[in-house]
DSSP file (Angstrom, degrees, kcal/mol; ACC not computed):
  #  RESIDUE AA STRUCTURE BP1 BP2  ACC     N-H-->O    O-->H-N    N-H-->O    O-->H-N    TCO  KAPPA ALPHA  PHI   PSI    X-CA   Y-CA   Z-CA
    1    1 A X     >        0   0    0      0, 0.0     4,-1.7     0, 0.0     0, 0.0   0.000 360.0 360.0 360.0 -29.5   22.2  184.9   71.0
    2    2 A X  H  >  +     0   0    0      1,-0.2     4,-2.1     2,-0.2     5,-0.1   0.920 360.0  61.9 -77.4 -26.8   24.4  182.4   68.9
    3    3 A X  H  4 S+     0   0    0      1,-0.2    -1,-0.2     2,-0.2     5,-0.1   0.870 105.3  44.2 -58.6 -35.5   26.9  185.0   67.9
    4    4 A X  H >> S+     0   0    0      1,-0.2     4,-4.0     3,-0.1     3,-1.8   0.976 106.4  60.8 -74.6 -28.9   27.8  185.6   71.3
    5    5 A X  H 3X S+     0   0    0     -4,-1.7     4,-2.3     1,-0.3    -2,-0.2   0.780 104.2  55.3 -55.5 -24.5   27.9  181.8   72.0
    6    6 A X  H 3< S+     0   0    0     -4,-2.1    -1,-0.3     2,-0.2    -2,-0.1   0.039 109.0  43.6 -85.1  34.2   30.6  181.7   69.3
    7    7 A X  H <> S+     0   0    0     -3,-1.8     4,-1.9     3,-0.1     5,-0.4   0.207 104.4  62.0-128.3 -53.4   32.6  184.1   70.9
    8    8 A X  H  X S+     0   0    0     -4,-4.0     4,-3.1     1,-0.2    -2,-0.2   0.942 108.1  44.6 -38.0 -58.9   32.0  182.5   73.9
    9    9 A X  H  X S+     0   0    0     -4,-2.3     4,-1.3     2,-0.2    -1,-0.2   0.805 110.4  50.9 -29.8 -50.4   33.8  179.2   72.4
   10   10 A X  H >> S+     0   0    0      2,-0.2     4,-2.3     1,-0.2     3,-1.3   0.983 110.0  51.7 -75.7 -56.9   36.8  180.8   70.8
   11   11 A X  H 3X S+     0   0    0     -4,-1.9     4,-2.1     1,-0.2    -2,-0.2   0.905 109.1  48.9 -46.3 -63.0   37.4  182.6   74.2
   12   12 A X  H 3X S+     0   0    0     -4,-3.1     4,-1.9    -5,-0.4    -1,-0.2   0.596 112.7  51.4 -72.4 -23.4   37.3  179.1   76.1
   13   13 A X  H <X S+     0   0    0     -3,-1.3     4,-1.8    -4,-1.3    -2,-0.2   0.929 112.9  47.4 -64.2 -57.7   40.0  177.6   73.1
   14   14 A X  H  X S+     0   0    0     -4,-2.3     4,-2.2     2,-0.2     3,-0.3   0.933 115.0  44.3 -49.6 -63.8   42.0  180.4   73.9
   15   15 A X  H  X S+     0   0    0     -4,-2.1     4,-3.1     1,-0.3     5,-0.3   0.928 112.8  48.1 -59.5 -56.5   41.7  179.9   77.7
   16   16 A X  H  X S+     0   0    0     -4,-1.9     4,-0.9     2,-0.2     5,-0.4   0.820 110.2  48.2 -73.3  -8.7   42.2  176.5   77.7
   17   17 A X  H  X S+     0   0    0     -4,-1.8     4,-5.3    -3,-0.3    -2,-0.2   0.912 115.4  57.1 -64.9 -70.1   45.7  176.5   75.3
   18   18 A X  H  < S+     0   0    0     -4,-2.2     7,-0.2     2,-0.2    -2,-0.2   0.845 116.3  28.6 -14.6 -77.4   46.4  179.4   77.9
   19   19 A X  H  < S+     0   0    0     -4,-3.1    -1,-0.2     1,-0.2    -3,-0.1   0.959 128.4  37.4 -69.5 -42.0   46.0  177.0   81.0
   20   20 A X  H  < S+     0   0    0     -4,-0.9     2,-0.5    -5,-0.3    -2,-0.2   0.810 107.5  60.7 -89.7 -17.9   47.0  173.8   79.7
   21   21 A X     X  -     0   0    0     -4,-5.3     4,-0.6    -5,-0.4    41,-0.0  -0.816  55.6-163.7 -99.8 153.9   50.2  174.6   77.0
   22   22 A X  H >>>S+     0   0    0     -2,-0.5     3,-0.8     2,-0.2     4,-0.6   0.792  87.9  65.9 -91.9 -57.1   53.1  176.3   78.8
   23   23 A X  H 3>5S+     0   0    0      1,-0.3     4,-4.1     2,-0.2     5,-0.2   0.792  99.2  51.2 -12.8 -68.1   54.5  177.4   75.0
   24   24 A X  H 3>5S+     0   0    0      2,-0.3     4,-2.8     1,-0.2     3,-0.4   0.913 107.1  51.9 -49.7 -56.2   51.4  179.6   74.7
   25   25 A X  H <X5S+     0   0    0     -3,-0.8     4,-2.7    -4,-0.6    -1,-0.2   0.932 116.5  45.2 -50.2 -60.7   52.5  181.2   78.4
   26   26 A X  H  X5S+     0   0    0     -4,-0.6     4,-2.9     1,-0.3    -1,-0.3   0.784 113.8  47.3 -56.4 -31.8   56.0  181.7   76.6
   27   27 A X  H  <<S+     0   0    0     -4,-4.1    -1,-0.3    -5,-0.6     4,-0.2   0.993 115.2  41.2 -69.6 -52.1   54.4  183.0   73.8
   28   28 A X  H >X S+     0   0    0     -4,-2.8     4,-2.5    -5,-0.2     3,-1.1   0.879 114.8  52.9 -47.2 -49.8   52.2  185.3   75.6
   29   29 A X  H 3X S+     0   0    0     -4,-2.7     4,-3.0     1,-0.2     5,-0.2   0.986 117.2  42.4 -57.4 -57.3   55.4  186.4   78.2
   30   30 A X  H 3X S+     0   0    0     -4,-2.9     4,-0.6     1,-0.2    -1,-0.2   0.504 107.4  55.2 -73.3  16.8   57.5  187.2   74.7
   31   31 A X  H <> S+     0   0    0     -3,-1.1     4,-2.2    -4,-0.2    -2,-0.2   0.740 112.9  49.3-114.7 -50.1   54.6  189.0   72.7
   32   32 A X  H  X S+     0   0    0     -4,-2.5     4,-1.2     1,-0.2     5,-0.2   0.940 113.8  41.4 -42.9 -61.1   54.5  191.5   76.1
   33   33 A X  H >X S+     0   0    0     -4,-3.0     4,-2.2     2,-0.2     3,-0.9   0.896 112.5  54.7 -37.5 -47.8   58.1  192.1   76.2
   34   34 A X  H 3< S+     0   0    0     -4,-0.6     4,-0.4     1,-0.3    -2,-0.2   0.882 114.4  46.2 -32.8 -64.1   57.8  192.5   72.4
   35   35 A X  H 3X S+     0   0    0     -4,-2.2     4,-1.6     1,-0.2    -1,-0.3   0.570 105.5  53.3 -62.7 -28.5   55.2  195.0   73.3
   36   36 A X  H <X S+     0   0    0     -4,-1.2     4,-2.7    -3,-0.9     5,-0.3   0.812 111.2  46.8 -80.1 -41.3   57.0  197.1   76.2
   37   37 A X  H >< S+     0   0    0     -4,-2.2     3,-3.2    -5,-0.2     5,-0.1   0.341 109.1  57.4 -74.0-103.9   60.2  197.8   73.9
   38   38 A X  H >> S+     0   0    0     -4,-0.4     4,-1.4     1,-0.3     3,-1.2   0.013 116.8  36.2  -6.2 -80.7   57.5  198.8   71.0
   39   39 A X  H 3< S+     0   0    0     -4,-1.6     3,-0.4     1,-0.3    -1,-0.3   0.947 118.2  51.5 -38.3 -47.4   56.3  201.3   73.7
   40   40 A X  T << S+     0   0    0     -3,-3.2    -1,-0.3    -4,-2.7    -3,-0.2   0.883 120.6  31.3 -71.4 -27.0   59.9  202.0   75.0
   41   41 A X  T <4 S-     0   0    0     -3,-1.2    -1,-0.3    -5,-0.3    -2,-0.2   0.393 111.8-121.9-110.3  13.0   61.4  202.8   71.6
   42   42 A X     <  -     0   0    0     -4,-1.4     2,-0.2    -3,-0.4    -3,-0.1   0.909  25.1-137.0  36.9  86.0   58.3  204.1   70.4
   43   43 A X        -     0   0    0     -5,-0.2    -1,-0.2     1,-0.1     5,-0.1  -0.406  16.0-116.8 -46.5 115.4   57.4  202.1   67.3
   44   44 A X     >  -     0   0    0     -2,-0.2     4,-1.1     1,-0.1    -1,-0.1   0.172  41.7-104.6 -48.4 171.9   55.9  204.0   64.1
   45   45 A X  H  > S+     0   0    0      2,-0.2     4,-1.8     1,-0.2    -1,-0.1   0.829 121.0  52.4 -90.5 -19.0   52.3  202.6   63.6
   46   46 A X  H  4 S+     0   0    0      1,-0.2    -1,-0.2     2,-0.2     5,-0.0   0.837 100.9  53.4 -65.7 -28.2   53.1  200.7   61.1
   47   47 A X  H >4 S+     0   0    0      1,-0.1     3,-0.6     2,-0.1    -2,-0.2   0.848 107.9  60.6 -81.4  -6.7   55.8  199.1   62.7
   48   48 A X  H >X S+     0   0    0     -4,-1.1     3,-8.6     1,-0.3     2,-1.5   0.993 103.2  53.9 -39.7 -77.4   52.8  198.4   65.5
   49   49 A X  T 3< S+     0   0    0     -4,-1.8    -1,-0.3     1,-0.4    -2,-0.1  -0.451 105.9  45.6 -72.9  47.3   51.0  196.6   63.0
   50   50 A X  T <4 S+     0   0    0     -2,-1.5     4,-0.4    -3,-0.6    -1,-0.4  -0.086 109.9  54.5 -50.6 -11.4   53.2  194.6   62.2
   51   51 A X  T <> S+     0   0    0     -3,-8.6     4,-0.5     2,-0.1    -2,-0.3   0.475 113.7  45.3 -85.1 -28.5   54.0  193.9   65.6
   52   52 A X  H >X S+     0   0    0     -4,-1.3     3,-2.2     2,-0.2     4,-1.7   0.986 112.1  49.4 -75.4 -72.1   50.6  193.1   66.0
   53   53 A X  H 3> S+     0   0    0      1,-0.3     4,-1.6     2,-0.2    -2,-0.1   0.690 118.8  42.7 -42.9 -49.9   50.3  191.0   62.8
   54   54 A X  H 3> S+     0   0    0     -4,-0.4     4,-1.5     1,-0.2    -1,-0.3   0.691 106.3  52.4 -87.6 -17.4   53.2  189.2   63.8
   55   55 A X  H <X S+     0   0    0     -3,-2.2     4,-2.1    -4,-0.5    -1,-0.2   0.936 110.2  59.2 -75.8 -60.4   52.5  188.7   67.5
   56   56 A X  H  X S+     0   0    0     -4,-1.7     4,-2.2     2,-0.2    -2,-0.2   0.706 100.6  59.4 -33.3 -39.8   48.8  187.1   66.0
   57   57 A X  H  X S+     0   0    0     -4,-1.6     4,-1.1    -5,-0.2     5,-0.4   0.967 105.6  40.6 -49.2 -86.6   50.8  184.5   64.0
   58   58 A X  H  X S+     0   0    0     -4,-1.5     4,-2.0     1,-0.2    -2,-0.2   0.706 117.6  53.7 -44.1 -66.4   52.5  182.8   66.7
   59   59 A X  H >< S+     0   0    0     -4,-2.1     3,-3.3     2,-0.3     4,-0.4   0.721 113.7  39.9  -2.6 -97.1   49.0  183.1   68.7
   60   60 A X  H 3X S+     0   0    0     -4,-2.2     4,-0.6     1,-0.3     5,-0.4   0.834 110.5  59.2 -48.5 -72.4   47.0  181.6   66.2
   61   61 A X  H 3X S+     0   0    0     -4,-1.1     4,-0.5     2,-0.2    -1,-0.3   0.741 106.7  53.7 -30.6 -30.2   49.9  178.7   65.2
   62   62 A X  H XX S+     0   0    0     -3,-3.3     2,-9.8    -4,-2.0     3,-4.2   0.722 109.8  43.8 -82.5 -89.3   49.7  177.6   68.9
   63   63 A X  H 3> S+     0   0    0     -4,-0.4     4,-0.6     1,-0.3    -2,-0.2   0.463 112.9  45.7 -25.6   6.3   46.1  177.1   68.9
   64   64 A X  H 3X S+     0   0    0     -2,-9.8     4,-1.6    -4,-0.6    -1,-0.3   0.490 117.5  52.4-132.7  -9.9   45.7  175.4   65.7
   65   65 A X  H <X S+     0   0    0     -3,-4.2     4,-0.9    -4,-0.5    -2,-0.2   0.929 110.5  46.8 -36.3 -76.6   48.9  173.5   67.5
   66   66 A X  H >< S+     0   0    0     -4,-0.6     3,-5.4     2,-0.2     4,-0.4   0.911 114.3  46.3 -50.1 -98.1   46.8  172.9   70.7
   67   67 A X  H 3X S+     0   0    0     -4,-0.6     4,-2.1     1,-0.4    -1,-0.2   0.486 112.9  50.4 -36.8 -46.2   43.6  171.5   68.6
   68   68 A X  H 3X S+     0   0    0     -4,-1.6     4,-0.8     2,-0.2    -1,-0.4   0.624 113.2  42.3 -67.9  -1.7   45.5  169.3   66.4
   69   69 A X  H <X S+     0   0    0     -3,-5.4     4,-2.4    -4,-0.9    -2,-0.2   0.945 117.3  44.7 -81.7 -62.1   47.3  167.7   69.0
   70   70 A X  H  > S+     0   0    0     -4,-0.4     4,-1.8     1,-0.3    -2,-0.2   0.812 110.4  59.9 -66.2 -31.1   44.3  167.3   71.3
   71   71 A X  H  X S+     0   0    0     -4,-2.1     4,-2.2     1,-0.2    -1,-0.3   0.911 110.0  40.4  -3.5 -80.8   42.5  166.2   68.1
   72   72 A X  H  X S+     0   0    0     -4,-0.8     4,-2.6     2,-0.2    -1,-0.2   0.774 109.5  56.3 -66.0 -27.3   45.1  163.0   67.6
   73   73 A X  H  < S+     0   0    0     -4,-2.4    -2,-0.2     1,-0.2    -3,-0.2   0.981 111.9  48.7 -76.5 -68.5   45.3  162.1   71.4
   74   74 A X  H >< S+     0   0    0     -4,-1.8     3,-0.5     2,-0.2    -2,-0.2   0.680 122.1  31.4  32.0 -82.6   41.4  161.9   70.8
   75   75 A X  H 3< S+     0   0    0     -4,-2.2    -1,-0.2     1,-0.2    -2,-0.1   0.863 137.2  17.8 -60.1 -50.0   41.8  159.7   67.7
   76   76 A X  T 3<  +     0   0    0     -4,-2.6    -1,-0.2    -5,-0.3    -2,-0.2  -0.285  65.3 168.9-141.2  81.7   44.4  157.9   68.1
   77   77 A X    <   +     0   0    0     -3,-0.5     2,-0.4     2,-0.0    -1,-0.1   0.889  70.0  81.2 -54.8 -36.7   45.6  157.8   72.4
   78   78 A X  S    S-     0   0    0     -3,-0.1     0, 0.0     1,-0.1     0, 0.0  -0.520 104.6 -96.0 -76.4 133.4   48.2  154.9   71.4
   79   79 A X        +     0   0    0     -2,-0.4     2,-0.1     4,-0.1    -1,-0.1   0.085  53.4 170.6 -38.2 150.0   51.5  155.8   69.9
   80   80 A X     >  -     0   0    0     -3,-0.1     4,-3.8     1,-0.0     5,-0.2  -0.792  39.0-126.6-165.4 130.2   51.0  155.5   66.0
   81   81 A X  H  > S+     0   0    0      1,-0.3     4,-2.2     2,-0.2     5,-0.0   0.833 112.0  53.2 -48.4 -40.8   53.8  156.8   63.2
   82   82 A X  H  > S+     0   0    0      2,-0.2     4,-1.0     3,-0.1    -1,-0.3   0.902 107.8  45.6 -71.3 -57.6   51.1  158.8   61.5
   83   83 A X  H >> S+     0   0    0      2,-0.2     4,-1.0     3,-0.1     3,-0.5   0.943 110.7  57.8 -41.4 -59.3   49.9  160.7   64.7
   84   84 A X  H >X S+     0   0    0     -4,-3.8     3,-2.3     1,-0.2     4,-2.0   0.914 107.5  46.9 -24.7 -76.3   53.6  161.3   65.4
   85   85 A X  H 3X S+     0   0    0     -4,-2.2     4,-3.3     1,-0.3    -1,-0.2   0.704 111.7  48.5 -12.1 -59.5   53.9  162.9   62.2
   86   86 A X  H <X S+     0   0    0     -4,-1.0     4,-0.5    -3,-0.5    -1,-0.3   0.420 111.5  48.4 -80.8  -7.0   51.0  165.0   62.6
   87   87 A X  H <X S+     0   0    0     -3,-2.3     4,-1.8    -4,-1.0    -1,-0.2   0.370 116.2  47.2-114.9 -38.0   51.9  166.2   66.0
   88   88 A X  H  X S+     0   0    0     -4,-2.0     4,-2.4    -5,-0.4     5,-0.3   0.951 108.4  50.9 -76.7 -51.5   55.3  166.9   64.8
   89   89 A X  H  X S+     0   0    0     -4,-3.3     4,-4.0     1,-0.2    -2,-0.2   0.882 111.0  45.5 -53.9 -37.6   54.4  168.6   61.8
   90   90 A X  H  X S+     0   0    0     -4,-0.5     4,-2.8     1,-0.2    -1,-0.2   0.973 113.8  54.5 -71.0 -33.4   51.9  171.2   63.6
   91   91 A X  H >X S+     0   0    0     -4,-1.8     4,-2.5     1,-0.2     3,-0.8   0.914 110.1  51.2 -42.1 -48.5   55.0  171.6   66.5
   92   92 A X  H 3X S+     0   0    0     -4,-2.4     4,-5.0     1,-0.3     5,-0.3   0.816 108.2  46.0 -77.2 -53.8   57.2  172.5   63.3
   93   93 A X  H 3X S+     0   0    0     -4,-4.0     4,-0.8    -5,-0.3    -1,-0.3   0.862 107.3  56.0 -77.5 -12.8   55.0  175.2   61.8
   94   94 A X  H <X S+     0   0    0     -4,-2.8     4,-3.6    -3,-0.8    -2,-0.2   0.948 115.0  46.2 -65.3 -43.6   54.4  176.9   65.4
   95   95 A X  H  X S+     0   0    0     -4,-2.5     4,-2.1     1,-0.2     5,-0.2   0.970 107.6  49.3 -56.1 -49.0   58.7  177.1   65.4
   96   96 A X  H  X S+     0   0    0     -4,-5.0     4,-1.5     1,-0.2    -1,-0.2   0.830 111.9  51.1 -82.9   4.3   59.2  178.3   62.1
   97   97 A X  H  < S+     0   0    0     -4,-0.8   -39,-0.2    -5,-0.3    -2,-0.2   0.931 117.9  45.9 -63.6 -46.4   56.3  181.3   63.1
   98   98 A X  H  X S+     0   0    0     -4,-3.6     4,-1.5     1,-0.2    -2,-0.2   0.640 112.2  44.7 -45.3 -38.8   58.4  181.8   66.1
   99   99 A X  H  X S+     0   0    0     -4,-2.1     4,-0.8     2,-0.2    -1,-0.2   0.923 114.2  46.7 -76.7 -66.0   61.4  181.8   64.4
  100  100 A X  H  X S+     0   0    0     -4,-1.5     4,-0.5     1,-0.3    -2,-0.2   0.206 109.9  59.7 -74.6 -10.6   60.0  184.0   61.8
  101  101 A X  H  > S+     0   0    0      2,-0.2     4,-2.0     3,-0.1     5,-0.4   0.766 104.7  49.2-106.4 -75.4   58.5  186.2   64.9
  102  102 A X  H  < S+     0   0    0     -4,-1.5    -2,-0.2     2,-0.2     4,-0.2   0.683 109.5  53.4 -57.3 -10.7   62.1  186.8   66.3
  103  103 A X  H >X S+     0   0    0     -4,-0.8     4,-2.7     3,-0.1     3,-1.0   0.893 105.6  49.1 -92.5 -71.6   63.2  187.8   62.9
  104  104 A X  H 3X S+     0   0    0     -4,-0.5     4,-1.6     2,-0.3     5,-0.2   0.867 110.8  54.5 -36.2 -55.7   60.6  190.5   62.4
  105  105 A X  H 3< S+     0   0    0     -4,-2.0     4,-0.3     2,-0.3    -1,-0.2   0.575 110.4  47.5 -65.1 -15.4   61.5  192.0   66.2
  106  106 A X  H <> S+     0   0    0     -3,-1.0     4,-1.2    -5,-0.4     5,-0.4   0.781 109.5  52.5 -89.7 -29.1   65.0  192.3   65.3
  107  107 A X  H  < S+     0   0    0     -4,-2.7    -2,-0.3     1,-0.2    -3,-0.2   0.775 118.3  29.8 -64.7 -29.4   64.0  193.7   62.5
  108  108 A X  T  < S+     0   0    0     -4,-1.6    -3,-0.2    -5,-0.2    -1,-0.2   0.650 134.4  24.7 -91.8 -29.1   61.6  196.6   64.2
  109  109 A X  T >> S+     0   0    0     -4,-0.3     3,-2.4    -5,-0.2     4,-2.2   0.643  96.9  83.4-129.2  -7.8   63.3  197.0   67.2
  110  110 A X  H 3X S+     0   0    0     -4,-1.2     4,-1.6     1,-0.3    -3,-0.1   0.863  92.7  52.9 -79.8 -20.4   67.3  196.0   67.0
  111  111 A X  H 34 S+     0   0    0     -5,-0.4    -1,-0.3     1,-0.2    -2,-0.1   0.419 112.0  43.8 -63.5 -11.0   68.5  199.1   65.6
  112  112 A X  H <4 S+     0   0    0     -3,-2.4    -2,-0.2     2,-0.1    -1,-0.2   0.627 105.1  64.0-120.7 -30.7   66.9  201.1   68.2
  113  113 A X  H  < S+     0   0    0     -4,-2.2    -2,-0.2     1,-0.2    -3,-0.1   0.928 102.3  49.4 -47.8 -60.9   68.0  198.8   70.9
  114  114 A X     <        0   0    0     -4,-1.6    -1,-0.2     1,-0.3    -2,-0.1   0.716 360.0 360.0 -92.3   9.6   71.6  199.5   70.3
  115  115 A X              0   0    0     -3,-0.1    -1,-0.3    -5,-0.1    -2,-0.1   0.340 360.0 360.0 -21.0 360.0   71.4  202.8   70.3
């Protein structure tokens, strides 16, 4: 019975990143598109799973985004140079996944695109 209650949990982080960051909507909107050319140029299975892997990054880098932030509003709700930081830094590693996400989808799909 506790195993499912940990599933339950992680499902209810997800959902609420889901409802409350709009990033995560953007993230979600570009890992579908991502997913329709994969279908539409019909992606090897490796280059799936690597579409998958990469899709998973960004995923996971907003949640762990989401927690520390809500984490620091938590700790510390009044502006402080140190929260900033910490706020910044997790924004910083969700971009360069993103970044690093849009690099990987030119890489799988941009050659078959201009075809």
């Amino acid at each position: 019975m506790q195993r499912i209650a940990v599933f339950r949990y992680a499902i209810a982080g997800i959902i609420y990143c889901v409802h409350k960051e709009i990033h995560m909507k953007v993230h979600l909107l570009a890992a579908l598109g991502a997913l329709g050319l994969a279908w539409r140029y019909e992606l090897s299975s490796i280059e799936l799973g690597i579409l998958f892997l990469t899709i998973a990054s960004v995923i996971t880098a907003e949640l762990f985004n989401t927690a520390l932030e809500t984490l620091v509003d938590k700790v510390s709700p009044e502006f402080h140079p140190l929260a900033k930081a910490a706020k910044d830094a997790a924004a910083g590693a969700v971009l360069i996944q993103a970044v690093a996400a849009l690099g990987v989808g030119y890489v799988l799909l941009g050659d078959k695109m201009l075809k």
